[in-house]
C-alpha positions as CSV (number, residue, x, y, z in Angstrom):
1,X,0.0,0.0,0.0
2,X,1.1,3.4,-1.1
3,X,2.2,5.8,1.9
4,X,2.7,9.1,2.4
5,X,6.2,10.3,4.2
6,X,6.4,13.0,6.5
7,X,9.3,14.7,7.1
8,X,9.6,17.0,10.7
9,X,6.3,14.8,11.7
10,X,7.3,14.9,15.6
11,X,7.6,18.8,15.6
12,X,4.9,20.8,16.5
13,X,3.0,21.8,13.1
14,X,4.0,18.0,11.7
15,X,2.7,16.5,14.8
16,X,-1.2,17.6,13.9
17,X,-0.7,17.0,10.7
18,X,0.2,13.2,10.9
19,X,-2.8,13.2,13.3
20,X,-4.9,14.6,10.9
21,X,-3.9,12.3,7.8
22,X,-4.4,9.2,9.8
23,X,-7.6,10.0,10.7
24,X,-8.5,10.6,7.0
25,X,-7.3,7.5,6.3
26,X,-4.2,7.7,5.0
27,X,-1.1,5.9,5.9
28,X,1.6,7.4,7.1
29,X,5.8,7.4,7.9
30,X,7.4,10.2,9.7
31,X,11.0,11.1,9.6
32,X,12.5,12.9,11.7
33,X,15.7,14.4,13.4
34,X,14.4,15.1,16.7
35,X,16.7,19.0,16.5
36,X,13.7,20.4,17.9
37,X,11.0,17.8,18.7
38,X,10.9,15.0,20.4
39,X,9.8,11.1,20.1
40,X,7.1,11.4,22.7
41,X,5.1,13.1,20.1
42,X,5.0,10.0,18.1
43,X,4.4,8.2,21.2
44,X,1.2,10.9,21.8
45,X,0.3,10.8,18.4
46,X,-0.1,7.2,18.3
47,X,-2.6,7.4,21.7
48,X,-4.9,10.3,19.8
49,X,-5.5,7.9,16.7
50,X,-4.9,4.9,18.3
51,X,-2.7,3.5,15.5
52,X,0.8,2.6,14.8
53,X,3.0,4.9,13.8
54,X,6.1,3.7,11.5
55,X,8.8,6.5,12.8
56,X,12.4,7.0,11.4
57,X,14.7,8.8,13.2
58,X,17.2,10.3,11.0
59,X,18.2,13.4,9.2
60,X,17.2,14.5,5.7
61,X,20.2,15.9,4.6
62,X,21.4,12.2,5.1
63,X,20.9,10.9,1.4
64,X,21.3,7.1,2.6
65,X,18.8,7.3,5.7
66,X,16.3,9.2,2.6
67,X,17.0,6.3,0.4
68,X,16.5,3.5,2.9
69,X,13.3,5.0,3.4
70,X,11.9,5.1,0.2
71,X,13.5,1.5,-0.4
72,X,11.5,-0.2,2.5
73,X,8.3,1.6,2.2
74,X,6.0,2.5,-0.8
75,X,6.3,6.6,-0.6
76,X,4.3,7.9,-3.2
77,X,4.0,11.6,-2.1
78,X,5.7,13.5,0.7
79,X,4.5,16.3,3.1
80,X,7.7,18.2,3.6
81,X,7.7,20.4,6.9
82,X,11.4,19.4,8.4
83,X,13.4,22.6,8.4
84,X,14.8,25.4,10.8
85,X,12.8,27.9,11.3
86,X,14.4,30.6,13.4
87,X,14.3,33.8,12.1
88,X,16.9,35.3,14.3
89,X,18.6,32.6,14.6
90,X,18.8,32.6,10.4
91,X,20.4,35.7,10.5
92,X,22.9,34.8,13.0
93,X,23.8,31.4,11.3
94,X,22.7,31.7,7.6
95,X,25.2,28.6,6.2
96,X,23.0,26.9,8.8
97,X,19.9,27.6,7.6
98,X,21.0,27.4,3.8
99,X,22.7,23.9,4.4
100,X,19.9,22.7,6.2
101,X,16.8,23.9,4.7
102,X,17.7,23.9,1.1
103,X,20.3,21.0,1.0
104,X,18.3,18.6,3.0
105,X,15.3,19.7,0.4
106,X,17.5,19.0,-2.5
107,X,18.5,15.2,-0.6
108,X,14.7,14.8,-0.6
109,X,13.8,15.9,-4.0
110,X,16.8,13.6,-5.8
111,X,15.8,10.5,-3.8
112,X,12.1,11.5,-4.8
113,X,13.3,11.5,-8.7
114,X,14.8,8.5,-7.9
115,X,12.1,6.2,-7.0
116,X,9.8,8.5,-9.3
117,X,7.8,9.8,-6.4
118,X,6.6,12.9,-8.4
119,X,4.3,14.7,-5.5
120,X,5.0,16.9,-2.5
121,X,3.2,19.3,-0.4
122,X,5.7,21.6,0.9
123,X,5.9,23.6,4.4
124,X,6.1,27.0,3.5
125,X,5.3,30.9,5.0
126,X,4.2,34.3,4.8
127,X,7.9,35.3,5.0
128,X,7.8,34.9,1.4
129,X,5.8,38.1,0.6
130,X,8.9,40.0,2.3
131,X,8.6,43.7,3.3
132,X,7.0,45.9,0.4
133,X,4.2,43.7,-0.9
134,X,0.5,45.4,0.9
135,X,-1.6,43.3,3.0
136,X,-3.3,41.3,2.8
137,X,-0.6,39.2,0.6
138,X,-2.3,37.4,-2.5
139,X,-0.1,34.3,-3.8
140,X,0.6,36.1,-7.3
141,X,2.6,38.5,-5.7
142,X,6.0,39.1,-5.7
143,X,8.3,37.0,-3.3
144,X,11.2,38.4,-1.7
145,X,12.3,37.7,2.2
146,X,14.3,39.8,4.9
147,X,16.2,37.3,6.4
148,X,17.8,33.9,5.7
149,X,15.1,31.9,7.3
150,X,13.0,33.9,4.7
151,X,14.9,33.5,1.3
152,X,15.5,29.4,1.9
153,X,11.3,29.5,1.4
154,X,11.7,31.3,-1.5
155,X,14.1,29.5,-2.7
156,X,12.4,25.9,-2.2
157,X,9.7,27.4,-3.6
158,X,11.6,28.5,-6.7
159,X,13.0,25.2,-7.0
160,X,9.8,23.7,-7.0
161,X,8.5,25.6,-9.6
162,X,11.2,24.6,-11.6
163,X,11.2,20.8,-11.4
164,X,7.2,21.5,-12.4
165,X,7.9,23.1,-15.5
166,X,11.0,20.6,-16.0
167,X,8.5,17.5,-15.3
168,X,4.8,18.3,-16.1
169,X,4.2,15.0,-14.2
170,X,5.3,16.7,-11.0
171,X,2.8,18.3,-8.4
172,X,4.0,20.5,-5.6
173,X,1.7,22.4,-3.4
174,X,3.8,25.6,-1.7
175,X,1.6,26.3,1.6
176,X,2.0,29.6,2.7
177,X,1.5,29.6,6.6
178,X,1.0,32.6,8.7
179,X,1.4,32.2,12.7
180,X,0.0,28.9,13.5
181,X,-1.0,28.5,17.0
182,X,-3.0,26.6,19.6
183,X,-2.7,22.9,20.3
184,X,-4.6,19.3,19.8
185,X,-7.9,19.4,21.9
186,X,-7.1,16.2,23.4
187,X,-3.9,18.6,25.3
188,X,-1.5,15.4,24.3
189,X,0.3,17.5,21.6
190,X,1.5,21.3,21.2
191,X,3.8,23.6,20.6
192,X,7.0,22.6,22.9
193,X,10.1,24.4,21.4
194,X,13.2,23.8,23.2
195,X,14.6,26.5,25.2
196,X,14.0,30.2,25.1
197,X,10.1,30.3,22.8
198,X,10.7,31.9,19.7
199,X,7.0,32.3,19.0
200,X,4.4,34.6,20.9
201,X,1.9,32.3,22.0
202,X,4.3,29.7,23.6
203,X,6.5,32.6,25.4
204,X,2.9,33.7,26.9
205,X,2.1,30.1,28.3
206,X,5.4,29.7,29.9
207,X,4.8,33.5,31.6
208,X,1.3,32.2,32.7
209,X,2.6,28.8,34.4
210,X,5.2,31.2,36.0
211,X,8.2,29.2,34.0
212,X,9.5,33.1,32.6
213,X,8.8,36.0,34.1
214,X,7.6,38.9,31.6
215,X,6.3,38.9,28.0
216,X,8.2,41.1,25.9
217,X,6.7,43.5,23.0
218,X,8.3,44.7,20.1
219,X,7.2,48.3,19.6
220,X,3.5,49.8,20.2
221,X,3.9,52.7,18.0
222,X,3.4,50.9,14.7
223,X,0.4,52.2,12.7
224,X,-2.3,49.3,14.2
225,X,-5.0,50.1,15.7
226,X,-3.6,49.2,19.2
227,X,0.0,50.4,18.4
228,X,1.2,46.6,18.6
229,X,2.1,43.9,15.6
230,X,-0.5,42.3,14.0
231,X,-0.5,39.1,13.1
232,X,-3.2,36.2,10.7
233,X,-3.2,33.8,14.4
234,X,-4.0,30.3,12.5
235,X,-5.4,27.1,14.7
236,X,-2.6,24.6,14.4
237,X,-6.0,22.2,13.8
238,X,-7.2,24.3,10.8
239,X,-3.8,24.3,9.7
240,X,-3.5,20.6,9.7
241,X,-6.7,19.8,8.1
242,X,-5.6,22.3,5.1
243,X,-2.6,19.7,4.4
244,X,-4.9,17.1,3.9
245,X,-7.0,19.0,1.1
246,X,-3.6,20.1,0.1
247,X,-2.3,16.4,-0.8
248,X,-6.0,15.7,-2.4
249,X,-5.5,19.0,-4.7
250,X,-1.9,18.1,-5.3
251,X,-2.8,14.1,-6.3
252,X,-5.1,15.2,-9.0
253,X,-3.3,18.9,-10.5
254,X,-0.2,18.7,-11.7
255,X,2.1,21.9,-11.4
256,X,3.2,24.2,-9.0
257,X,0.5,25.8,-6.9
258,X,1.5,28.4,-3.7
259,X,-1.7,28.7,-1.5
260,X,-1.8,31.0,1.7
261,X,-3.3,28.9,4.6
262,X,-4.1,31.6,7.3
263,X,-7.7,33.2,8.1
264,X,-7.8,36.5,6.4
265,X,-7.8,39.0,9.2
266,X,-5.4,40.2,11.8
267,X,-4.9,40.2,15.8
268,X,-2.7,42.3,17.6
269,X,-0.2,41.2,20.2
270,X,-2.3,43.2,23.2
271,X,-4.8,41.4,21.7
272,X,-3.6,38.0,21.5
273,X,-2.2,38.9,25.3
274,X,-5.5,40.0,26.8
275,X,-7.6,37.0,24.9
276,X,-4.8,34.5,26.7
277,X,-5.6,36.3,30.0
278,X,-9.1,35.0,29.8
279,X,-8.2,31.8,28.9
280,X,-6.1,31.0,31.5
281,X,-7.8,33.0,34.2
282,X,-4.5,35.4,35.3
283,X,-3.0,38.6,34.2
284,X,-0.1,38.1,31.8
285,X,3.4,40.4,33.3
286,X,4.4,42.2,30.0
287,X,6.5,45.3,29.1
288,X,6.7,46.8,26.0
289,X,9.8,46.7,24.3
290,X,12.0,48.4,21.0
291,X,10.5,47.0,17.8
292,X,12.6,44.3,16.4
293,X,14.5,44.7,13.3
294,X,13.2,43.6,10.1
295,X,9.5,43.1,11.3
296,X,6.6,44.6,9.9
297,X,3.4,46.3,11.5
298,X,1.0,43.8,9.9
299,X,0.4,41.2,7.8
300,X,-2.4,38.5,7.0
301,X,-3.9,36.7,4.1
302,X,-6.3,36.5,1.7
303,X,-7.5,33.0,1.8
304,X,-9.5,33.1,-1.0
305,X,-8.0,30.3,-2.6
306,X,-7.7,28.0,-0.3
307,X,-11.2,27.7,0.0
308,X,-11.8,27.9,-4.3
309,X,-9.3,25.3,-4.8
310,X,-8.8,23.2,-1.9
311,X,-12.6,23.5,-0.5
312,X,-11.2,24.9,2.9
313,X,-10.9,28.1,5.5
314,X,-10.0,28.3,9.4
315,X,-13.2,27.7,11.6
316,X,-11.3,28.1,15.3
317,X,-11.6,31.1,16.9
318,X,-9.3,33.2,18.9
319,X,-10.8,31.8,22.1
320,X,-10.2,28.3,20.9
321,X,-6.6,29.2,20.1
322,X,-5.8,30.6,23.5
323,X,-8.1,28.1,25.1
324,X,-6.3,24.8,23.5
325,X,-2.7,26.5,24.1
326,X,-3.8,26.8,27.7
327,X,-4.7,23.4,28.1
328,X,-1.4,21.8,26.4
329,X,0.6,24.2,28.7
330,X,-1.3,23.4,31.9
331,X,-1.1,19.7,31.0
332,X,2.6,19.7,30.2
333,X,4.1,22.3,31.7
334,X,8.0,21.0,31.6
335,X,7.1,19.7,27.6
336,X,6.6,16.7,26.4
């Protein structure tokens, strides 16, 4: 039986994503490195959907660990979300980033040529719309990036487009995320970065089980309605599904196809803050900071597409978000 490989499936957007296919009823085989996951969240996957899951650890940059994969098990599309994806920490190791991102990429796509495995759905982000493009970002614009992180999207991008117009066999499916959030419902699986958070929602959790001290903001004078970033907050659930639709889409269109999956409107840090507060039931300790370099005062999507091609939009709420987060953070507060 044909299976589909996921690659990054123990990290957090991977994760719901595996839990989502198998309960659409497709089989599945993760690979992963565990840099920044970890193999509990096979372990929790497997409780949710109460099935098996066949789990390699390994490194896709490593083109024999790739191979044996596709060797022992009948891959005939891939779901592609391993990859760093630190923006500062892109700028301050780029070769990092480059190496790892695009070259581990290029491993997959070779050994995909190679066992004629001619369809992917790729893990990609609203970085890709860069600085000058006005919101909301529509996928026919122009892609540009500010940072590392940034420019290996656009790049895998590019190099998708490429192997589609090479191949008119091949079917790639460029998902643009914006700021996925929240956690499974069950509270088994979430976002658990190791170390410092890097992401807003998770940094707020660990303030409101008391693990770090104060939330900081980046800049309230930007020209929002509240003076904060605004961001297109996307249920990690909603996210998910729109991978499964993805792969449908992608099994029966051939080409390249860049889709944004995010909900179409915007929510400001305060915002995002003050909706966490009711979640959890506390005040969250915050201080407002200087704006980061490189960000931008807003940005979200128009989702058009994804519901005209793919048959799907975001249905969780804010609450829902913030609730679920809550949960996953109260129920494994150390991680998983």
């Amino acid at each position: 039986m044909s299976k589909i490989l996921i690659t990054g499936g123990a990290g957090f957007i991977g994760s719901h994503a595996c839990v989502e296919f198998i309960n659409a009823g497709f089989p599945i085989v993760v690979l992963d490195n565990l840099s920044n996951s970890k193999e509990e969240s096979i372990r929790r996957i497997e409780k949710i959907t109460g099935k098996t899951v066949t789990f390699y650890k390994a490194d896709m940059r490593d083109a024999a660990a790739v191979r044996r994969i596709f060797e022992e098990q009948q891959i005939d599309a891939v779901v592609h979300f391993a990859g760093f994806k630190a923006v500062g920490e892109s700028v301050a190791k780029p070769l990092d980033y480059y190496e790892n991102n695009i070259g581990g990429t290029f491993v997959l796509l070779q050994i995909m040529r190679e066992y004629g495995c001619k369809t992917i759905v790729f893990s990609s982000s609203a970085t890709v719309y860069g600085m000058h493009n006005p919101i909301p970002y529509v996928e026919d614009m122009p892609t540009s990036a500010t940072n590392p992180y940034g420019y290996t999207k656009v790049m895998i991008e590019q190099i998708l487009h490429d192997i589609c117009i090479s191949d008119p066999e091949f079917r790639a499916v460029a998902l643009r995320y914006f700021n996925p959030i929240g956690a499974h419902k069950s509270g088994l699986i979430g976002e658990d970065p190791n170390g410092i958070p890097n992401n807003l929602l998770p940094y707020i959790g660990q303030v409101a089980v008391g693990k770090l001290q104060q939330l900081s903001i980046f800049g309230n004078d930007y020209d929002t309605p509240d003076g904060t970033g605004v961001r297109d907050y996307i249920h990690v659930l909603d996210l998910a599904k729109g991978h499964v639709s993805a792969l449908k889409y992608a099994k029966e269109h051939a080409g390249f196809m860049p889709i944004n999956l995010g909900t179409g409107h915007g929510i400001s840090v305060l915002e995002m803050v003050h909706a966490y507060e009711k979640a959890c039931g506390k005040p969250i300790s915050y201080r407002i900071a200087d704006r980061r370099p490189g960000d931008i005062s807003a940005n979200y999507a128009n989702a058009s597409r994804a519901k005209e091609l793919l048959n799907w939009q975001a249905e969780e709420t804010l609450e829902t978000m913030c609730e679920d987060s809550w949960r996953f953070m109260q129920q494994n507060p150390n991680g998983l």
